[in-house]
N, C-alpha and C positions, 0 to 999 in steps of 0.2 A: 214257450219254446217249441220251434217244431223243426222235422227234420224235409228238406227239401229234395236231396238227393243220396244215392248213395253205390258206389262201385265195393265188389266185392272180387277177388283176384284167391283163384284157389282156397275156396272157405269152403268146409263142409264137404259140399257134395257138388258145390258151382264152380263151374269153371272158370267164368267170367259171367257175371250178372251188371247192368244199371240198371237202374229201378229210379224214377221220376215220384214224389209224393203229394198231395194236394193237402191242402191244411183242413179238412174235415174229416173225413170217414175212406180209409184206404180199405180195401179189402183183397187179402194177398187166398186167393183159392187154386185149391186143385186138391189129386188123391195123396193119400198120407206116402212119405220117402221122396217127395219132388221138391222138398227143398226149402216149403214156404213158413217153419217155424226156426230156419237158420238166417233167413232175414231178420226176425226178431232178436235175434243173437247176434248179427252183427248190430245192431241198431244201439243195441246192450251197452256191447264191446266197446262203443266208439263213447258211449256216454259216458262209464264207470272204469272202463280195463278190463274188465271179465264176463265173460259167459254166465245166463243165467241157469244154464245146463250142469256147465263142470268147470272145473278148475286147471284141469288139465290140457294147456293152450294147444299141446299138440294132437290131440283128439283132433283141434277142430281145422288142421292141415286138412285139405283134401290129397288121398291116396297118390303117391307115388310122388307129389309136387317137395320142391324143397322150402315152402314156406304159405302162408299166405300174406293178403295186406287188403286193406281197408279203407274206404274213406268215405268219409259223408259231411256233408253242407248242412250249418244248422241256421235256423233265423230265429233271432228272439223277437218280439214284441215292438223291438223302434227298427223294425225290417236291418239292425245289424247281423251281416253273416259271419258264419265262422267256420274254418274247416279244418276236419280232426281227422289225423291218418294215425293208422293200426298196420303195424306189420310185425311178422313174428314167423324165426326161421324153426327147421327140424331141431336144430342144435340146441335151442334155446333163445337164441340172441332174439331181443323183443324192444322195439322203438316206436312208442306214443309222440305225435306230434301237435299241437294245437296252432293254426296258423302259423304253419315252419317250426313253430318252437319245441322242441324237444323238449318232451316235464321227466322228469327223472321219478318223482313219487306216484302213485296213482292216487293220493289226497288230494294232490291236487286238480283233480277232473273232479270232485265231487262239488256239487252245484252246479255247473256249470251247463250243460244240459241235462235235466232231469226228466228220468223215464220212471213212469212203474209200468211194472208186469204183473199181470196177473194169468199163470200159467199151470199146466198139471203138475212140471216139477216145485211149484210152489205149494202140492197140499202138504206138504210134512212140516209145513207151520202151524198146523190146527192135528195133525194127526201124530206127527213127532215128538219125541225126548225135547227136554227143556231148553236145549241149548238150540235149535231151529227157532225158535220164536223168541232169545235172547238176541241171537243173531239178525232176525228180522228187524227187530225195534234198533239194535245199534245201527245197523245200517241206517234205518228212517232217521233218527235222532243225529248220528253223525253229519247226514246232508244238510239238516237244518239247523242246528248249531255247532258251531266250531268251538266253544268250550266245551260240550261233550266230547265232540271228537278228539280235543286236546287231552282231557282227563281219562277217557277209555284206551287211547292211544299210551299214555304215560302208563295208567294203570297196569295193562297186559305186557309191557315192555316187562315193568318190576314181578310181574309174577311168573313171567319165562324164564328169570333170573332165578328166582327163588323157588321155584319148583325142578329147575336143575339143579340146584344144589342140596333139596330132597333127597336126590336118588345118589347121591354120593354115600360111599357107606362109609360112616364115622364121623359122620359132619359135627364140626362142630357148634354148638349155639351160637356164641358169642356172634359167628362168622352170618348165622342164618338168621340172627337179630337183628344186625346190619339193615337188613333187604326188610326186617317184617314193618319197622317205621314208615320210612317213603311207600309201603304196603297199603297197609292204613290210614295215611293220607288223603290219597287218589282213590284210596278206596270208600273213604267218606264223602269226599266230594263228585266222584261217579255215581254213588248212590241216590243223593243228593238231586244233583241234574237229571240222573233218570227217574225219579219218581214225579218229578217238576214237568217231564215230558210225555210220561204215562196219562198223568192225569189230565194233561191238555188232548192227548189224543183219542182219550176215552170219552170224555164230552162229547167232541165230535163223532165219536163210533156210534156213542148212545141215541143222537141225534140224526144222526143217517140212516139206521135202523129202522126208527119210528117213520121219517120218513119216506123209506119205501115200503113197510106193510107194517101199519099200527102197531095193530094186536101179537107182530113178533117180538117175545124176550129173549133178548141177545144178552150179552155184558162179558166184559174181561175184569182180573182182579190180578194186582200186582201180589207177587207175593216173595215178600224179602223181610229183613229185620235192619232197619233202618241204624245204624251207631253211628256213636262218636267217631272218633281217631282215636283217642285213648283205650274207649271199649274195644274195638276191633284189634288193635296191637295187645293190648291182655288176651282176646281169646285166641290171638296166634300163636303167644307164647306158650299159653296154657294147652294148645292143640301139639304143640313140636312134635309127641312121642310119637301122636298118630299121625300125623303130616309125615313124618319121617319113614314109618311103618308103610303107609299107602303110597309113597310118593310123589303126594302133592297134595297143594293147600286144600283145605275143606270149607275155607272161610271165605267169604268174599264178595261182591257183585255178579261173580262170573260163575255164582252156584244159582243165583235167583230163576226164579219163574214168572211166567204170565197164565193166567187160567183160562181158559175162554169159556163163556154158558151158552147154553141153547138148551130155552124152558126152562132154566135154570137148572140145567143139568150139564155135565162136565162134557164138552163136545168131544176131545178125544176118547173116553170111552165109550160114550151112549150115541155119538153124532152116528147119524147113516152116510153113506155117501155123499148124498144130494146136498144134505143139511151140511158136510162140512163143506161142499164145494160153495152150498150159497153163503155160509159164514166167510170162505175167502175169499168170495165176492163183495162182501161187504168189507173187508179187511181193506182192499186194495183200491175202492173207492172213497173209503175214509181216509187211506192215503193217500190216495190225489187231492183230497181237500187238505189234509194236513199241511202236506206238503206245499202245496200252492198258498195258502197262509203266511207260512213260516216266511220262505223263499222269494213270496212275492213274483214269482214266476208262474207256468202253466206247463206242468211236466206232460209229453209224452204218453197217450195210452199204449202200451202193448199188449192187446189181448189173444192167447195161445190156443186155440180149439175151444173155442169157449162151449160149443153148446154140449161136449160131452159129459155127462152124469148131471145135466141138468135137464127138467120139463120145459116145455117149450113156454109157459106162462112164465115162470121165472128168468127164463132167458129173452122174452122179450121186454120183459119189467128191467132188466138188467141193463139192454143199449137202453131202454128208456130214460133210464135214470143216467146213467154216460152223457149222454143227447143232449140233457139237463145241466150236466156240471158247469159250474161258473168258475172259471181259473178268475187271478189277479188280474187278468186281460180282460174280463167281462166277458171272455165269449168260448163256448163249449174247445174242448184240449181236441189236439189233433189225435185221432184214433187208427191205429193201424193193426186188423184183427186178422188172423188166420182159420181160413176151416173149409169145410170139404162139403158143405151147407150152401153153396152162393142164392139159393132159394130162399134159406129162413131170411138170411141178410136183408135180400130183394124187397119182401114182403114188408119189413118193418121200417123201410130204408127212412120214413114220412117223418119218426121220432126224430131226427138229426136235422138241425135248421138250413144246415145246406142238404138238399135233398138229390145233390150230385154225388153220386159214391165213384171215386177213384178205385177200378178193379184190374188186377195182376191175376193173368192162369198162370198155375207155375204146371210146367210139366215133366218128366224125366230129362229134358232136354233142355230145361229152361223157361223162359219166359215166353209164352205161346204169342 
């Protein structure tokens, strides 16, 4: 999949932007506040619904406007286009289109142009609390299969149910037994798929790894308590007092962990910088092979300031290795990086088979 063009209409900090892309290596430069990691965010936008930034659609109005809107032309693989509009007012009102068609859910964009990013708001997946790197893998997992996304979708429905009914004071069991069955359920069978998908996408981490520097010991380790439906409904029940007490469940899929190593040591504690940035380097190139696998497509590079808190050996080893991927196309994903660097770029530009780099100055003003 790659994205061919794209207008952005009061976004961010633009007033009006097009921007033309080529299906190799884009390179969006200038100094940092000019604009060129809000391209990436709309690029996001159009693929998934949301910002990889925030959550908050009206952050990303630009000042004083009463909304913005969006659009970009995508082409998959048998050169069919498609084209996806994003608009979304100050008040709230917010309308996705896909070829005219209005989608009412934002499930439904998922597969359909797939991007990863690999970005600095992305380090609190290696450096965060447990639930950044629960969130990462649903996300991966939900685009590439739709029984996950079904069973984690069901699941978190029934536990918004039931942990509302936690915080009622005097609940009574019978009512909050109700909820803990279909609980346990989804909650077995989420488990279930996620461990089925863990261990597909750690093969390939361990093998990409090796791949770009031997002698590095990487590894991730799931870490959950795999039950029944039976067992997990006994320990909900058996938990009520304190469920009740904390006000919310303590059981579930949606307590688990992923670990990450580096030298066989816990990267969020002992990682440096550098080390976690290159671990999310490797994270996010294992997810373009993942992905591309699963999907049978060839997502999107978005890469965000890449060369900050990395050495320049490792960030050249890094487009090196980009340069290299092989999507389900057979031919390196369309790459579109951001940075304030167009020299490191220039100099390495030979790793990338098309050795024509498509470059954007962005500057206060726009596109120079």
């Amino acid at each position: 999949m790659e994205i061919s063009s794209i207008k952005m209409i009061s976004f961010r900090n633009h007033k009006k932007t097009n921007i033309d892309f080529n299906s190799g290596l884009n390179v969006i430069w200038g100094k940092n506040g000019s604009g060129k990691t809000s391209i990436l965010e709309a690029i996001h936008s159009l693929s998934l619904g949301k910002s990889f930034k925030t959550n908050n659609k009206k952050e990303l109005i630009k000042k004083s406007a009463p909304g913005f809107f969006l659009k970009g032309v995508f082409i998959d693989k048998n050169n069919n286009r498609s084209t996806v509009s994003f608009s979304q007012t100050i008040n709230g009102n917010k309308k996705i289109s896909i070829n005219k068609k209005e989608i009412i859910k934002r499930k439904e964009m998922l597969g359909l142009n797939n991007v990863v990013v690999f970005s600095p708001e992305e380090e609190e997946i290696t450096k965060g609390p447990a639930g950044e790197r629960r969130k990462y893998f649903n996300r991966i997992f939900s685009i590439c299969s739709p029984a996950y996304l079904k069973n984690l979708l069901s699941y978190n429905r029934i536990l918004k149910q039931r942990n509302a009914l936690l915080k009622i004071k005097n609940q009574k069991k019978d009512v909050l037994r109700s909820w803990s069955e279909p609980l346990s359920i989804f909650g077995e069978k989420l488990w279930v798929e996620r461990k089925k998908e863990i261990k597909s996408f750690g093969k390939i981490f361990k093998k990409t790894a090796k791949s770009f520097e031997k002698k590095l010991e990487v590894g991730l380790k799931y870490k959950n308590e795999i039950k029944s439906k039976l067992e997990i409904e006994t320990e909900l029940n058996n938990n009520e007092e304190i469920d009740i007490k904390r006000g919310f469940t303590s059981l579930g899929p949606h307590r688990d962990d992923i670990l990450f190593f580096w030298e066989k040591k816990p990267i969020r504690k002992h990682g440096s910088q550098g080390e976690n940035k290159m671990f999310l380097a490797l994270l996010k190139i294992t997810e373009h092979i993942y992905v591309s696998k699963k999907t049978k497509t060839t997502p999107i590079f978005l890469i965000d300031d890449m060369f900050a808190g990395l050495d320049k050996e490792r960030s050249k080893k890094i487009l090196s290795f980009i340069g290299r991927l092989q999507g389900s196309s057979l031919c390196p994903p369309q790459t579109i990086i951001t940075t304030t660097d167009l020299i490191n770029i220039e100099k390495n530009k030979q790793i990338f088979k098309d050795k024509n780099i498509t470059k954007h100055q962005m500057t206060q003003n726009g596109i120079a």
